[in-house]
C-alpha positions, -999 to +999 in steps of 0.1 A: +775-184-496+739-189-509+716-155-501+685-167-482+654-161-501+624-154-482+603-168-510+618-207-500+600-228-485+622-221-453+617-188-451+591-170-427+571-153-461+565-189-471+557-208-438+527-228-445+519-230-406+518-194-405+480-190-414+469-219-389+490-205-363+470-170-366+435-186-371+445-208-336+455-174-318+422-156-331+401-184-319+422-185-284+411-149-283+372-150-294+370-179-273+389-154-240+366-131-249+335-148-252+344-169-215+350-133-204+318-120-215+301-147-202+314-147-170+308-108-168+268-110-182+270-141-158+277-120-126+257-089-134+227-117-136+240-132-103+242-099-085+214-073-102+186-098-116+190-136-100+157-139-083+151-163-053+117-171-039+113-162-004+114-188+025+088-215+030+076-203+063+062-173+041+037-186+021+030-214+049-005-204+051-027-177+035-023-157+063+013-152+064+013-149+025-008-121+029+013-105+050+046-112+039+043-130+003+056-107-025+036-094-055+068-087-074+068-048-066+106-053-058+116-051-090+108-017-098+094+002-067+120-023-045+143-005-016+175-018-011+172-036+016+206-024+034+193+012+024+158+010+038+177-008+072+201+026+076+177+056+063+163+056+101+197+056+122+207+086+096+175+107+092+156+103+119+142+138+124+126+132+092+103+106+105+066+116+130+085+106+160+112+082+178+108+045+176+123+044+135+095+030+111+075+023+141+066+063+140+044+049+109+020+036+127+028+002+106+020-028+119+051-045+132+045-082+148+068-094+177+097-112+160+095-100+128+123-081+105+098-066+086+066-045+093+033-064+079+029-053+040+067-047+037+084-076+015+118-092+016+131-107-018+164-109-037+164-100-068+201-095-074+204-085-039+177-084-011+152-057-014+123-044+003+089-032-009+051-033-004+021-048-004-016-046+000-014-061+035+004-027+044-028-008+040-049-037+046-039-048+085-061-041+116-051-036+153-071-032+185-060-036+223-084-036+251-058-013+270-025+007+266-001-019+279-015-048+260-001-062+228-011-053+198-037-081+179-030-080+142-066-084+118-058-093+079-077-073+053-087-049+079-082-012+077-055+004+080-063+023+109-027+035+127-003+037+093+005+073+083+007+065+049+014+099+036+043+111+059+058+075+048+060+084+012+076+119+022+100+104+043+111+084+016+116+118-007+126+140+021+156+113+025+163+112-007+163+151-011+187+153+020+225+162+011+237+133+032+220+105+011+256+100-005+274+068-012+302+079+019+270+081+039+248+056+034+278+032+035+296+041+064+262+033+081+258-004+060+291-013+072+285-008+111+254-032+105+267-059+077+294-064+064+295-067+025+319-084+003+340-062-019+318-068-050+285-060-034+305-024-016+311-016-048+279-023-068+265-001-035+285+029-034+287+034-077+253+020-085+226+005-063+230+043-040+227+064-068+202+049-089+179+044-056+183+081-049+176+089-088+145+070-089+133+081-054+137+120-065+113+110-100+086+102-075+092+137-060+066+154-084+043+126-088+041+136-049+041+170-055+004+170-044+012+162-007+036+193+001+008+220-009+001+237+026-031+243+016-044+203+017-040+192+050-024+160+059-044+131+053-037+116+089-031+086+101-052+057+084-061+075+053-052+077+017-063+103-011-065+066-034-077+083-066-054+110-068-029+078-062-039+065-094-044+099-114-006+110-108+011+074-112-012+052-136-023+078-161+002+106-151-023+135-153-015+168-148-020+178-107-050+197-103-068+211-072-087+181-060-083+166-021-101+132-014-086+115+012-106+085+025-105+061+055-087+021+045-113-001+033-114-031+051-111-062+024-130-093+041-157-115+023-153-098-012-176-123-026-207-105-014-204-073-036-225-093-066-224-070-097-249-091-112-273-070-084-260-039-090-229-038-070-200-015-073-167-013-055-146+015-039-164+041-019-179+059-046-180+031-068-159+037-092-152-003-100-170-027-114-160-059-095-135-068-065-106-079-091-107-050-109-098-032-071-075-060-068-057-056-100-053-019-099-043-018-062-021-039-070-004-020-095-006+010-082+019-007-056+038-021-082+048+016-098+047-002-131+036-026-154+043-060-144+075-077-150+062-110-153+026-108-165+015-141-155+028-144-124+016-110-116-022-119-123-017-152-104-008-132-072-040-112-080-059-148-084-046-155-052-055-126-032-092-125-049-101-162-034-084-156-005-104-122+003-137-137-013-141-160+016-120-146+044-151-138+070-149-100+089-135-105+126-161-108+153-164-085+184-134-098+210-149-081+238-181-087+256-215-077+242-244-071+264-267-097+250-300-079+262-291-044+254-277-055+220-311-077+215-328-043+220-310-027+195-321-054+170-356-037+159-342-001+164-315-014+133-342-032+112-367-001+115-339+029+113-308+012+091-320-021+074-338-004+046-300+006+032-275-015+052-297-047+052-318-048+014-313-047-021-298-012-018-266-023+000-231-021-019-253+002-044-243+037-047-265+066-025-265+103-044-249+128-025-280+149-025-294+121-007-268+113+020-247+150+026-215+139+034-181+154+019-178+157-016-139+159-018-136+122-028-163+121-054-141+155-070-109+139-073-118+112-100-140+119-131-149+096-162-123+113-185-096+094-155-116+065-158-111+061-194-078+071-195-069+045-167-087+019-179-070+022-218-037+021-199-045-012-182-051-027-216-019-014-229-003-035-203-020-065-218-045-068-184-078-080-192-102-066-165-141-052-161-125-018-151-133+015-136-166+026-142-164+054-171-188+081-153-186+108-135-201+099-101-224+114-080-228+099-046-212+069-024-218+031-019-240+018+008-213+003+026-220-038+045-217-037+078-198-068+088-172-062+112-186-026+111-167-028+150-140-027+139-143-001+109-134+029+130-134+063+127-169+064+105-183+076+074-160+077+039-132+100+051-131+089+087-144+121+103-165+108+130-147+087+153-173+058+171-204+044+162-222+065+190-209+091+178-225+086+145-257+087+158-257+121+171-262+153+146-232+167+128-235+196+153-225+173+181-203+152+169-167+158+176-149+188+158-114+174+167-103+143+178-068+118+174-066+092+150-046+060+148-042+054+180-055+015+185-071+008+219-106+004+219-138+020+230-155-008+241-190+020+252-186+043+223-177+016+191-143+025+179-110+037+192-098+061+218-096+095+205-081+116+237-055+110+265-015+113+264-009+078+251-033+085+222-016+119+215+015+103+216+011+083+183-025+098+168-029+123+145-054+154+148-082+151+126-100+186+124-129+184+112-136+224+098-104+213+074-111+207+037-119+169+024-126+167+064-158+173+071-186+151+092-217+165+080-246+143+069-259+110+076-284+120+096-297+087+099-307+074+136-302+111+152-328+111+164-334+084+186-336+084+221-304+081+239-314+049+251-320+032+212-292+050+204-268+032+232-285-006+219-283+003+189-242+007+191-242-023+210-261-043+180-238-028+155-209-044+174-222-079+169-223-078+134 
């Protein structure tokens, strides 16, 4: 019997196929592998980063874009849109009052999912964020059981901005935002499909909680008990920009300002001397645009382009959109009267070539807080941090200011509570000296003094929803513009009623 040699050509050392047969099996498994890794990167696209564009109905008209239309803020300062639906039903003691995100004072039409300002979009999965429209809608009613009517690019005057960013920490801060939670909550509302519960509970829930905690000391500002709160329809906007665009150190400064209202942008002409923002700290109404803009983003842009078309967008549709005339009815003769009491007493500033040019403080003696919370060492910091983001813009002006911008007065009706921080509450009240204007009064509260020019400031309903505004506070006060104190009571009263028909 012949011994087999494994060195034939029959034996397994010498199989010729051998070689092929491992090559085949190592491309079977590349090519597993690769399908594998395809279909993995495929599905972490499809469920983290796959963007859809919002429904037709929101970009329909310029209206409803503004209101609704995303700026692309949900990428990085998004909410889960599951999360931001359940926060209420689990903390609600952490909000100003019952009623859920209503307690904001946002503005919430009849119908809708989503307060005006707050976006819907899927980026991987739906999430929520903001827009300018959320600081940038009006309401008035002409009594307490009325509906509310919405105004775009008016002021803010009901949204509690501030308690809504420590709502969103104080959540986050809470032992109970946990996956358990948070999803026992989701599942009594939607029901998710086994991929999506477990995205939730082992990413999307943590990272949300994560990022909301960074923002904790960029807020830090708004938890010292020495500032008090800013109040419904008011922002400290510079501060805004020093702790999250330039990330400066917090200091001692307190500024917080009434909501500008946005209409007919193009009449600030910086060719005539015009600056934007109440002190005037920007050049042009893009540049207010652009940084708004990002300061709502939280971060540079994702998409560059697209980004500076949304700010395109918004700049024509602001520079044209007229300021909302008076709804109620004006006493022709009286406001006639007031006519020649306004172009002797207010035209030289509100009506001339000083208008949208900045008044020294020296001059005008209102509070100060606003111009001390920005400097030109912020403005050139700011500005050089734009560029880095590859953002061409006329920028913040790099000086240190000294007084405010002679504001227009169209749709000044509606521009209620008066002066830069909101500290006098009507139009009539305006016109009397600091020492008799009102010391306390509620803001936010939207039904409107059709006598006085502006909004109810006393009563249950408006202590219901208003916030007190006390005057003696620092960043509060309502001294100066002495301008028109002291007419006659009767100039005073057409005077008001002139103001309204602008």
């Amino acid at each position: 019997m012949q011994a087999t040699n494994e060195n034939d050509t029959g034996g397994p050392g010498n199989d010729p196929l051998a070689p092929a047969h491992r090559h085949r099996w190592l491309w079977i498994a590349l090519t597993v592998l690769l399908a594998a890794g395809a279909a993995l990167a495929y599905l972490g696209w499809y469920r983290f980063l796959r963007e859809e564009a919002q429904p037709a109905w929101v970009t329909a008209t310029p209206e409803m874009r503004w209101k609704y239309g995303s700026i692309g803020a949900e990428n990085d300062a998004g909410i889960p849109y599951w999360i931001f639906y359940v926060l209420p039903r689990i903390f609600p003691e952490k909000l100003p009052g019952a009623g859920g995100y209503a307690s904001l004072g946002v503005a919430w039409e009849q119908g809708m999912e989503l307060p005006i300002g707050f976006t819907k979009k899927t980026i991987g999965f739906p999430r929520v964020a903001n827009t300018c429209a959320a600081c940038h809608t009006a309401s008035y009613r002409s009594r307490h059981d009325e509906n509310p009517t919405y105004l775009v690019a008016g002021p803010g005057h009901t949204l509690n901005l501030e308690a809504f960013f420590r709502y969103l920490i104080d959540c986050a801060k809470d032992p109970r935002f946990t996956p358990d939670v948070l999803m026992r909550e989701i599942a009594l509302v939607t029901e998710l499909d086994w991929l999506d519960r477990l995205a939730y509970r082992f990413l999307i829930i943590p990272i949300t909680k994560k990022r909301l905690l960074e923002r904790e000391a960029q807020f830090a500002w708004i938890y010292r008990t020495d500032f008090p709160d800013w109040g419904r329809g008011r922002d400290d906007a510079m501060n805004l920009t020093k702790y999250f665009m330039i990330e400066a150190p917090m200091d001692d400064s307190f500024g917080p300002t009434d909501m500008p209202a946005l209409w007919n942008l193009d009449k600030y002409k910086p060719e005539k001397g015009h600056f934007m923002n109440l002190a005037g700290d920007s050049h042009d109404a893009r540049s207010v645009i652009i940084d708004s803009a990002l300061g709502v983003l939280g971060a540079p842009p994702k998409d560059r382009q697209a980004f500076l078309g949304h700010v395109d967008w918004m700049h024509a549709f602001l520079g044209k959109l007229p300021a909302p005339k008076y709804p109620f009815a004006l006493d022709a003769e009286r406001a006639a009267a007031g006519k020649p009491v306004f172009d002797a007493h207010c035209a030289a500033c509100h009506a001339s070539d000083r208008t949208g040019t900045r008044l020294p403080l020296a001059e005008l003696g209102t509070d100060r807080g606003r111009l001390d919370s920005w400097n030109k060492e912020a403005a050139i910091e700011a500005n050089r941090v734009v560029r880095a983001m590859g953002i061409t813009r006329k920028g913040l002006v790099e000086e240190t200011l000294d007084g405010y911008v002679i504001p227009f007065l169209d749709g000044i009706w509606l521009r209620a509570p008066y002066l830069h921080n909101g500290s006098v509450p009507t139009l009539r009240d305006l016109l009397e000296p600091p020492s008799r204007r009102p010391v306390e009064f509620l803001r936010g509260y939207d039904v409107y003094d059709q006598v006085k020019g502006g909004f109810v400031t006393a009563g249950s309903d408006a202590a219901r929803v208003g916030t007190l505004h006390d005057t003696r506070l620092r960043g509060n006060g309502n001294g100066g513009h002495l301008y028109g104190t002291e007419l006659p009571d009767t100039d005073k009263d057409a005077l008001v009623e002139y103001l309204k028909s602008l």
